[in-house]
Residue frames relative to the residue before (quaternion, step in Angstrom):
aa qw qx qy qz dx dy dz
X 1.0000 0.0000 0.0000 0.0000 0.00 0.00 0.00
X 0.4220 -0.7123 0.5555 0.0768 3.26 -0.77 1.39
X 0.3850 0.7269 -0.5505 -0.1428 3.65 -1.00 0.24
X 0.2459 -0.7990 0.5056 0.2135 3.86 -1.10 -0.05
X 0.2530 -0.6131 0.7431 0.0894 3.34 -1.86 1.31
X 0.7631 -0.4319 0.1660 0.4513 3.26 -0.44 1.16
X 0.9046 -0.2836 -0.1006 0.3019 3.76 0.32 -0.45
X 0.0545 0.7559 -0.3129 0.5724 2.67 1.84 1.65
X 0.0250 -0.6457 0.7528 0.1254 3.30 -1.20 0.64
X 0.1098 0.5756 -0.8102 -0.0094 3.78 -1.28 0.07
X 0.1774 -0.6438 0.7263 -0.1633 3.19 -1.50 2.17
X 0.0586 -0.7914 0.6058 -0.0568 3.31 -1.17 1.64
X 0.5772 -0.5920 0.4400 0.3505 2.94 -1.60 0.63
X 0.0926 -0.8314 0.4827 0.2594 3.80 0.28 0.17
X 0.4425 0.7020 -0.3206 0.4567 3.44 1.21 -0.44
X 0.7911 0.2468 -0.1966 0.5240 3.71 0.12 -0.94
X 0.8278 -0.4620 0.2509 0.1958 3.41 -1.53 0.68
X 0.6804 0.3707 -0.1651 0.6102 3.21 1.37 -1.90
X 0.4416 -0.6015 0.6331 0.2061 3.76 0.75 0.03
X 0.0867 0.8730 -0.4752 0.0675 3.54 0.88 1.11
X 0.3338 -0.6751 0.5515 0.3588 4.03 -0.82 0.67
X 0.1865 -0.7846 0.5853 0.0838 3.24 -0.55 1.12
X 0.7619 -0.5561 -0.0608 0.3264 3.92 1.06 -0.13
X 0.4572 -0.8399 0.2401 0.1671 3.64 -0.39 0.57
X 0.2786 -0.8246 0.4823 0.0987 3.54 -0.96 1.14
X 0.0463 -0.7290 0.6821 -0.0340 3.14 -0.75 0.77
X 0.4749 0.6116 -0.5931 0.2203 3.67 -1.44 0.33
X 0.5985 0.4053 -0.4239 0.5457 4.27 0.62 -0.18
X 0.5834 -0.6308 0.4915 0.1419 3.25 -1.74 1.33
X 0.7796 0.4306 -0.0047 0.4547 3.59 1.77 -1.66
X 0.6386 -0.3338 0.4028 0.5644 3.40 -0.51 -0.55
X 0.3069 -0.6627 0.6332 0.2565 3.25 -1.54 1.01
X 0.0742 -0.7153 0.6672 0.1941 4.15 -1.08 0.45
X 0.9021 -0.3261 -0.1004 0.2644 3.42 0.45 0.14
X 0.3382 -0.7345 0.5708 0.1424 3.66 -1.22 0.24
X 0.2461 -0.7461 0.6138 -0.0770 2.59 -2.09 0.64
X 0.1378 -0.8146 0.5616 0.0452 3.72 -0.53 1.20
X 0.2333 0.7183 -0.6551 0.0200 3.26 -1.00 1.33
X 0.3308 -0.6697 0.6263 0.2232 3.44 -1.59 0.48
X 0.0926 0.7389 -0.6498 0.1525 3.69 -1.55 1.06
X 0.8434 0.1369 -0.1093 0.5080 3.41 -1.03 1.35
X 0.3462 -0.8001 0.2183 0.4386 3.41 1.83 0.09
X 0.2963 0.6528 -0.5220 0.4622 3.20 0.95 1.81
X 0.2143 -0.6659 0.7039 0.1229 3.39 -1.60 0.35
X 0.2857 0.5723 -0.7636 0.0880 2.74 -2.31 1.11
X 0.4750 -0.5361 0.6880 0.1166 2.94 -2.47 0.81
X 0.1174 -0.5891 0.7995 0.0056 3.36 -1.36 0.99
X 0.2273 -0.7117 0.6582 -0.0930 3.06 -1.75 1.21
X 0.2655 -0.6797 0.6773 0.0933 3.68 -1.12 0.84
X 0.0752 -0.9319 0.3456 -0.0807 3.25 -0.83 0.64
X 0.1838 -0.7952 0.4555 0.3554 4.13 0.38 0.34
X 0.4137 0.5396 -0.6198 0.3919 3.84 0.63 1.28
X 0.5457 -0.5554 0.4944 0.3865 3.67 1.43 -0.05
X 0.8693 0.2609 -0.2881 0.3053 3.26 0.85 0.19
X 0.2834 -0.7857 0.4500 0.3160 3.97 -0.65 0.22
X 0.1492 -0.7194 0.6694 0.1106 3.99 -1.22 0.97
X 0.3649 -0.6089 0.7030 0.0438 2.54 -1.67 0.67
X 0.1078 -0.7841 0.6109 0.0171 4.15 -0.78 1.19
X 0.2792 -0.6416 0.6323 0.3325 3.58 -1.20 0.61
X 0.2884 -0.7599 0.4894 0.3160 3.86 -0.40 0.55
X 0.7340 0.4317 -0.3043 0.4270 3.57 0.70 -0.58
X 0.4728 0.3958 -0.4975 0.6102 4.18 1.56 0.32
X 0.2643 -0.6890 0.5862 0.3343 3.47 0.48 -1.28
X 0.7489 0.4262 -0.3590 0.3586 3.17 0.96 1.05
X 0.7680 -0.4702 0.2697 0.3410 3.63 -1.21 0.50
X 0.2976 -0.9063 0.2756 0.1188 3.44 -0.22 0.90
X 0.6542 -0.1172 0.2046 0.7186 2.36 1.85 -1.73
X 0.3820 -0.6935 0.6105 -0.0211 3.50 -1.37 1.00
X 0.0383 0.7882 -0.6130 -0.0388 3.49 -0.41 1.11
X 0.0725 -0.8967 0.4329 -0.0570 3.68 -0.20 1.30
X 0.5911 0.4886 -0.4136 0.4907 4.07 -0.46 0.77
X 0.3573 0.7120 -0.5554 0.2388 3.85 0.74 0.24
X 0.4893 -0.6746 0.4588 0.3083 3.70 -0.52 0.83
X 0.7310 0.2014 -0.0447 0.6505 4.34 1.03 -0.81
X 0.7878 -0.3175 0.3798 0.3666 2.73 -1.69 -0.03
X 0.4187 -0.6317 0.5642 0.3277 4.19 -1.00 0.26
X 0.0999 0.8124 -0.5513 -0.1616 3.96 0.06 0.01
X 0.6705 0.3156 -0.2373 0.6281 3.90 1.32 -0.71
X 0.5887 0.6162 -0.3961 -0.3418 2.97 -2.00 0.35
X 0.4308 -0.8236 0.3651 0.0517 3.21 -0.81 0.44
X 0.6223 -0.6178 0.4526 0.1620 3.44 -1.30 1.77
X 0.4046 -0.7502 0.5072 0.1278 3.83 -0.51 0.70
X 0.1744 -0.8494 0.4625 0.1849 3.16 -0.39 0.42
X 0.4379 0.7808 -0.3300 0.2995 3.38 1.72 -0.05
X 0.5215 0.6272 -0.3133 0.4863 3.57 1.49 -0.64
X 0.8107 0.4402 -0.1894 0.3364 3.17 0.18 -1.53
X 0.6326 0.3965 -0.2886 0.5994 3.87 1.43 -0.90
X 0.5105 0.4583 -0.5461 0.4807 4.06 0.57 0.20
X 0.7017 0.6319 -0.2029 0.2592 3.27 0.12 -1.80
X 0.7997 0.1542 -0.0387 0.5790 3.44 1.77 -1.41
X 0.2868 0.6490 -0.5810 0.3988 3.35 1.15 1.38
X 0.4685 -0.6087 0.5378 0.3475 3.74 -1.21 0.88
């Protein structure tokens, strides 16, 4: 379970009782509007949209920011992981 303090991520276990903080992103100046959880190559990460104009990309299992996509004219309110890589990549 994903939630956001303006530009803060804080990622729970929602699954377990204590609602454990499992771990936290930080790195947008603005408000986060949204994320996205995808797994690949048996890794994890969250992309984020953002009103700094820009979109990040986190490795969840380093816990850190990979990549930074920067020059959007507005704010980022949507985005979203592709699935087009991953079904090429694992076609025979």
């Amino acid at each position: 379970m994903l939630f956001t303090q303006a530009t803060t991520y804080f990622v729970f276990d929602k699954y377990r009782s204590s609602s454990k903080l499992i771990n936290t992103f930080t790195g947008h100046s603005d408000d986060v509007w949204s994320i996205d959880y995808s797994t690949f190559d048996d890794s994890q990460f969250i992309c984020s949209g953002s009103s700094d104009k820009t979109v990040r990309v986190w490795d969840v299992d380093n816990n850190k920011q990979i990549q930074s996509f920067n020059g959007h004219s507005s704010d980022v309110y949507y985005v979203k992981f592709s699935s087009y890589h991953y079904h090429n990549h694992h076609q025979n």
